[in-house]
C-alpha positions as CSV (number, residue, x, y, z in Angstrom):
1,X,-2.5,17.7,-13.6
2,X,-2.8,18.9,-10.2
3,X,0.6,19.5,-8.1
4,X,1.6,17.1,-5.8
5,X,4.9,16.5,-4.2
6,X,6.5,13.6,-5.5
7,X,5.3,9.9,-5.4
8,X,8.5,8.6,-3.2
9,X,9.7,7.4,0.1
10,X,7.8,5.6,2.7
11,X,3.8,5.5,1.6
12,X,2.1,3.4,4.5
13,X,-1.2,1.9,3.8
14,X,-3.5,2.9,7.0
15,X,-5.0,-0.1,8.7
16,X,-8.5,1.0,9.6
17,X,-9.7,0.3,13.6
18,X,-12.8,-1.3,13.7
19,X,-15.2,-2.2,16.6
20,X,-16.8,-5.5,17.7
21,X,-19.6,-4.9,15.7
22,X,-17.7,-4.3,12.4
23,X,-17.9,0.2,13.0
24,X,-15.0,2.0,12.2
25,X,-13.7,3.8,14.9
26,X,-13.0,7.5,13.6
27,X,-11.2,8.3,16.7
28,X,-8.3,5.6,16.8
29,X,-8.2,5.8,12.7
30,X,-7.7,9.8,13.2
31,X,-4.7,8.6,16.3
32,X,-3.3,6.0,13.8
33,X,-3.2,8.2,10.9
34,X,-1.8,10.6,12.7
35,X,1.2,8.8,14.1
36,X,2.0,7.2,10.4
37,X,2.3,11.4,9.4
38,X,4.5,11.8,12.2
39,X,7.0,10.0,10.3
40,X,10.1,12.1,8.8
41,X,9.8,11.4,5.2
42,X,6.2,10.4,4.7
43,X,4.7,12.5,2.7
44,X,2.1,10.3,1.4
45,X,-0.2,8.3,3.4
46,X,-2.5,5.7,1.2
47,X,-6.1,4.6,2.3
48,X,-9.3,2.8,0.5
49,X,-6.7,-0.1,-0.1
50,X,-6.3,-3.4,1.2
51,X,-4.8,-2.6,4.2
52,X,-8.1,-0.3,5.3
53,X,-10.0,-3.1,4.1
54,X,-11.6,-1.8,1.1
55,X,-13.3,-4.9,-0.2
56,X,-15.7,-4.5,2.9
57,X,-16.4,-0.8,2.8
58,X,-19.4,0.6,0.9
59,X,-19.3,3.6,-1.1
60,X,-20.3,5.9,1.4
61,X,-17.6,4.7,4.0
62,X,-14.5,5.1,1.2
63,X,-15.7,8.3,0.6
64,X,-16.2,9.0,4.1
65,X,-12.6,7.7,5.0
66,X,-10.7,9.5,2.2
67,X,-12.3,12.7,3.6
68,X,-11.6,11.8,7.3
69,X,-7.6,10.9,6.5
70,X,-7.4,14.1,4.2
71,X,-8.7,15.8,7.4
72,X,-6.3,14.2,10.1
73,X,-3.1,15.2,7.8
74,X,-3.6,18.4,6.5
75,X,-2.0,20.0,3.6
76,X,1.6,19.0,3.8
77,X,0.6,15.3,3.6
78,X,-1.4,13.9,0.6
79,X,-3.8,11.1,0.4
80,X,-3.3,8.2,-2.1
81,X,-7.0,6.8,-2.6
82,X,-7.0,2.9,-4.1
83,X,-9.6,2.9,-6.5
84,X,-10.8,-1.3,-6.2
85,X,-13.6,-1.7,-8.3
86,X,-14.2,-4.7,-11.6
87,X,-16.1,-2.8,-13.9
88,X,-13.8,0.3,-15.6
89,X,-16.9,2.5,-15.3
90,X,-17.7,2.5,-12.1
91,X,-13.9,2.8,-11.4
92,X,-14.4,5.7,-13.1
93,X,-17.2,6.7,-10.9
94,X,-15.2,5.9,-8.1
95,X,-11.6,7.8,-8.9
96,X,-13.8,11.3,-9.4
97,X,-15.5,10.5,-6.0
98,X,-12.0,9.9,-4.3
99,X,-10.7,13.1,-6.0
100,X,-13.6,15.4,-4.8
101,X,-13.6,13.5,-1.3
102,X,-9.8,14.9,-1.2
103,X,-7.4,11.9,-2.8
104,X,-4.4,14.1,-3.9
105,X,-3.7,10.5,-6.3
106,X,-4.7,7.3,-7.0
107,X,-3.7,3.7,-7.0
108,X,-5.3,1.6,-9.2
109,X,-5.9,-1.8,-8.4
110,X,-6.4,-4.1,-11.5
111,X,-10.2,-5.5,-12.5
112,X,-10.8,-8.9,-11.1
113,X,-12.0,-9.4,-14.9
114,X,-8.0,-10.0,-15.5
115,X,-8.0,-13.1,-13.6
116,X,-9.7,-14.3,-17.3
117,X,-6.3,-14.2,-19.0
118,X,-5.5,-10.2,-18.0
119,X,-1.7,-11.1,-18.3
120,X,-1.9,-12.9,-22.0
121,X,-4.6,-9.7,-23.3
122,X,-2.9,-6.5,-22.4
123,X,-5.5,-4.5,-24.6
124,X,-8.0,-4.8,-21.5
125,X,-5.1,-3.9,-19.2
126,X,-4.4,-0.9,-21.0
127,X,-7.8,-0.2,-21.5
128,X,-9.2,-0.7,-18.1
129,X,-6.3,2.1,-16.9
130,X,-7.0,4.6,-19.7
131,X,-10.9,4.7,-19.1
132,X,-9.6,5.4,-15.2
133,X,-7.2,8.1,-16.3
134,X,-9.9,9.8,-18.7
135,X,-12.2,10.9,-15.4
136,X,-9.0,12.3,-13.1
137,X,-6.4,15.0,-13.2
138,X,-4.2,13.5,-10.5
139,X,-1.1,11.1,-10.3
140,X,-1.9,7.5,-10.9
141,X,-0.1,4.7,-9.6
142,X,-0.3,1.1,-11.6
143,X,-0.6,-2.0,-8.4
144,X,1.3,-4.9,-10.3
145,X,0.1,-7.5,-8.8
146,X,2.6,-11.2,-7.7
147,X,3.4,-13.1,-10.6
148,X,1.7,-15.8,-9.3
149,X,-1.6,-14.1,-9.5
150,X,-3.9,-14.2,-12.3
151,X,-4.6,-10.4,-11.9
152,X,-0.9,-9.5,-12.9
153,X,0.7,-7.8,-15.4
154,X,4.0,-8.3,-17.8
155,X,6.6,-5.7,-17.4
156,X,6.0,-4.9,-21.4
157,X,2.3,-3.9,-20.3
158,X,3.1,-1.6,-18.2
159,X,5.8,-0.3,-20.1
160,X,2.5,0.0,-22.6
161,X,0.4,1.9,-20.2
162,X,3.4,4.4,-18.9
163,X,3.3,5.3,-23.1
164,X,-0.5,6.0,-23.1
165,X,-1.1,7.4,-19.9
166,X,1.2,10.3,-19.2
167,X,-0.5,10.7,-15.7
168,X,1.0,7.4,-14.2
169,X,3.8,8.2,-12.5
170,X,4.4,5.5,-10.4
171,X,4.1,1.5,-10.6
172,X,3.2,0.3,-6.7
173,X,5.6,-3.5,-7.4
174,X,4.8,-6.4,-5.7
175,X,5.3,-9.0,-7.9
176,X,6.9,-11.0,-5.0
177,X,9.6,-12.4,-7.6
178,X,13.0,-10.1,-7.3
179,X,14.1,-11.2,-11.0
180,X,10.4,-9.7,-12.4
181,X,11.4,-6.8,-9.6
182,X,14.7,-6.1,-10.8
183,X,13.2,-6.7,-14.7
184,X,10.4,-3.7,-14.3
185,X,12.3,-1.6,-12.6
186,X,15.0,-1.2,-15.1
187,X,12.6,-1.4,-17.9
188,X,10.3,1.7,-16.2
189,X,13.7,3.5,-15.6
190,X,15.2,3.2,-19.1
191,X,12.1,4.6,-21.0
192,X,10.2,6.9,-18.3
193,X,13.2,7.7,-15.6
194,X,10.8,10.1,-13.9
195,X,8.4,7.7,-13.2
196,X,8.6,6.0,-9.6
197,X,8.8,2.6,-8.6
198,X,7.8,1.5,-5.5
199,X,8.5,-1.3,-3.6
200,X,5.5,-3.4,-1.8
201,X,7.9,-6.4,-1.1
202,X,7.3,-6.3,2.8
203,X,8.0,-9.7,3.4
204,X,11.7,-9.3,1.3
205,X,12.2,-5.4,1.8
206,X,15.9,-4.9,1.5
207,X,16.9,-7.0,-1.6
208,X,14.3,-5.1,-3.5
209,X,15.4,-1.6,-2.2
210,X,18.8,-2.7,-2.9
211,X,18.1,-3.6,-6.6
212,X,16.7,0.1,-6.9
213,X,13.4,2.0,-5.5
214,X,12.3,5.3,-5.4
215,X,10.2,4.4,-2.4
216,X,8.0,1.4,0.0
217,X,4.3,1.4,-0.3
218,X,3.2,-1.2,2.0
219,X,0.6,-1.8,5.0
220,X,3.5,-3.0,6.6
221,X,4.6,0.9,7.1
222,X,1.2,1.2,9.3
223,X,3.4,-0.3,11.8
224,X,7.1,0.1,10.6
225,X,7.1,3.1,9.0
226,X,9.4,4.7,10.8
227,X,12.0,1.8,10.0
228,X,11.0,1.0,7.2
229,X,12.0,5.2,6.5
230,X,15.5,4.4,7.9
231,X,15.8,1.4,6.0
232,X,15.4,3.3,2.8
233,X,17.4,6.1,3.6
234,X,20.4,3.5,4.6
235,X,20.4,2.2,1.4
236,X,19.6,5.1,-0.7
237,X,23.2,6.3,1.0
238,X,24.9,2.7,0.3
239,X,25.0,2.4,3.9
240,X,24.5,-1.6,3.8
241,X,26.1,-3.0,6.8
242,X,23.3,-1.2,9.0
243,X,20.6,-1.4,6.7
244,X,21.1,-5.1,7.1
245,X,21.2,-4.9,10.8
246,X,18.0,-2.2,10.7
247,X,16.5,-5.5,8.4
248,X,17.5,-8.0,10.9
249,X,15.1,-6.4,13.3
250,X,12.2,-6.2,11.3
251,X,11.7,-9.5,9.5
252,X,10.8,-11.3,12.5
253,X,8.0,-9.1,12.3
254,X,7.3,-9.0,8.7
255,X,7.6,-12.7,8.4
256,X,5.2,-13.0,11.5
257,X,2.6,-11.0,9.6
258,X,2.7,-12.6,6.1
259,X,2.6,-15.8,7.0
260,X,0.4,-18.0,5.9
261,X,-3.2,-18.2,5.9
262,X,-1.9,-14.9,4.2
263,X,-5.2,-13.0,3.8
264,X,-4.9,-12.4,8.1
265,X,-1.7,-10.3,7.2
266,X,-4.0,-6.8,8.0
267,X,-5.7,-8.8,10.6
268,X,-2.3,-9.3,12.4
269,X,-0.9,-5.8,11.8
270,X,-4.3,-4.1,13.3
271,X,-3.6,-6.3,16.4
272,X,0.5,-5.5,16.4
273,X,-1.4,-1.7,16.5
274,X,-2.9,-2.7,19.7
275,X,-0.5,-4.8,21.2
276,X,1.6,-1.5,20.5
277,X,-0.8,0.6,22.4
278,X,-1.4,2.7,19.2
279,X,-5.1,2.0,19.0
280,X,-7.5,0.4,21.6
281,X,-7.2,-3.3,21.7
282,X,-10.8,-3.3,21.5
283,X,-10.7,-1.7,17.7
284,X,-8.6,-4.6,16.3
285,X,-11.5,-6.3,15.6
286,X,-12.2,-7.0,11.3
287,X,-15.3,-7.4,8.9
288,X,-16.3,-10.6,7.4
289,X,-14.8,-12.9,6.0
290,X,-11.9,-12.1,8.1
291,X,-12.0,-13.8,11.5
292,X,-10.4,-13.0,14.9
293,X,-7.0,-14.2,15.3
294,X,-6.3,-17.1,17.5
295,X,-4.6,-16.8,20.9
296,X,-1.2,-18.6,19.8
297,X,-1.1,-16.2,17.2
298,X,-1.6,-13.4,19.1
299,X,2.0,-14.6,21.2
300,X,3.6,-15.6,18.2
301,X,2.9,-11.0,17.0
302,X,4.4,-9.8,21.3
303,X,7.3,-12.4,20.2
304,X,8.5,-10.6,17.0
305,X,7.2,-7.3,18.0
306,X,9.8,-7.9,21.4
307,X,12.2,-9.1,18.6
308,X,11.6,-6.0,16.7
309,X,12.5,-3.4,19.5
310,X,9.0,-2.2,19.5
311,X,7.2,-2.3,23.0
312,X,4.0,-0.1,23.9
């Protein structure tokens, strides 16, 4: 396997600026990518996941934005490429590309297929992931999906695949239900202690991190990342009583952002970015079938980034 510095601490998931028209703006993802490797402790930055939007991009454009993050960070920084595609072949396909385009590792998102009865059938779980891991020589990382999503997948599955695939060596959690939390992550660390396991409750941050995580990989970090960092560190030194305050501050925000219609949580973070000054207002716009946000929303994001600390 190739070397890589260790899958842990804060991973943001870049949020990718796009113009009216639906064109990525290069510049202000190069400024926003940038600023996330600013962040003490980030040593991983992910793209080609929801967060960028991947369901929208065509092949040319993931490549092309793996290759333009692996350029904005450098060497010291790797890139963690989501590999989103149904078929296992052509996720295949697509893991080699994101490994030549400059993906240091992979997180694998599960087939859409699964939503058939994935969790009940862990034989095309497995599968699916092996056919992946055949084509790479890089660090995988398993996405287990909520538990009340038909693409998930039991704790004893991926117990399964950690046996079979030596190259995963981290499980991205977000099964959004602390007992199933609490459940893997003592199950992962029992049989494969080296492997990490990474929270993606953004929504619920500190209860997870205080159950046990070996890091956050979120789109939530495209805006927090730098307390989401001291939020981790806090607890990783048992230092509670601020970590809760440090908490306090953000879940204004995170609860403004995954609210419900939940599939405008990226849509509200990319327009936090511009409140924030980070990127041009005028790159917050998103692809089809997302929408613009509405103006109440828009006060409802200035409201919890004011109660956030966070001002442009």
């Amino acid at each position: 396997m190739r070397h890589a510095p260790p899958i842990s601490g804060v991973i943001p998931a870049h949020l990718t600026p796009m113009l009216a028209d639906g064109a990525i703006d290069w510049t202000a993802l190069g400024d926003h990518v940038r600023w996330l490797a600013g962040i003490d402790g980030v040593r991983w930055i992910t793209t080609t996941a929801h967060a960028s939007e991947v369901a929208t991009l065509d092949d040319d454009e993931r490549q092309r934005l793996i290759g333009a993050v692996a350029t904005s960070l450098g060497d010291d920084i790797g890139v963690v490429a989501g590999i989103y595609e149904d078929g296992s072949a052509r996720a295949a396909r697509q893991a080699r590309l994101a490994v030549d385009a400059g993906a240091r590792a992979l997180l694998l998102f599960p087939s859409g297929t699964f939503a058939g009865g994935g969790p009940s059938h862990p034989r095309t779980q497995v599968a699916h992931y092996e056919t992946i891991a055949e084509a790479v020589d890089v660090p995988l990382i398993i996405f287990k999906y909520a538990v009340s999503s038909p693409l998930t997948m039991t704790a004893a599955t991926v117990l399964e695949i950690l046996a079979r695939i030596p190259n995963v060596t981290a499980v991205k959690e977000w099964s959004y239900d602390i007992v199933e939390y609490e459940d893997t992550y003592r199950a992962v660390k029992e049989v494969r202690p080296d492997v990490s396991v990474l929270s993606s409750f953004s929504r619920s941050l500190l209860s997870s991190l205080v159950v046990g995580s070996d890091g956050v990989l979120s789109a939530h970090g495209s805006i927090v990342g730098d307390l989401q960092a001291e939020l981790w560190t806090m607890v990783q030194n048992r230092d509670l009583d601020r970590a809760r305050d440090l908490w306090d501050r953000i879940y204004p925000l995170a609860a403004a952002c995954y609210r419900q219609p939940f599939l405008d949580q990226h849509n509200r973070m990319k327009t936090v970015l511009g409140l924030l000054g980070r990127i041009p207002m005028g790159s917050t716009f998103v692809r089809a079938p997302l929408t613009t946000l509405p103006p109440d929303e828009l006060a409802e994001l200035e409201r919890a980034c004011l109660a956030a600390g966070l001002s442009a």
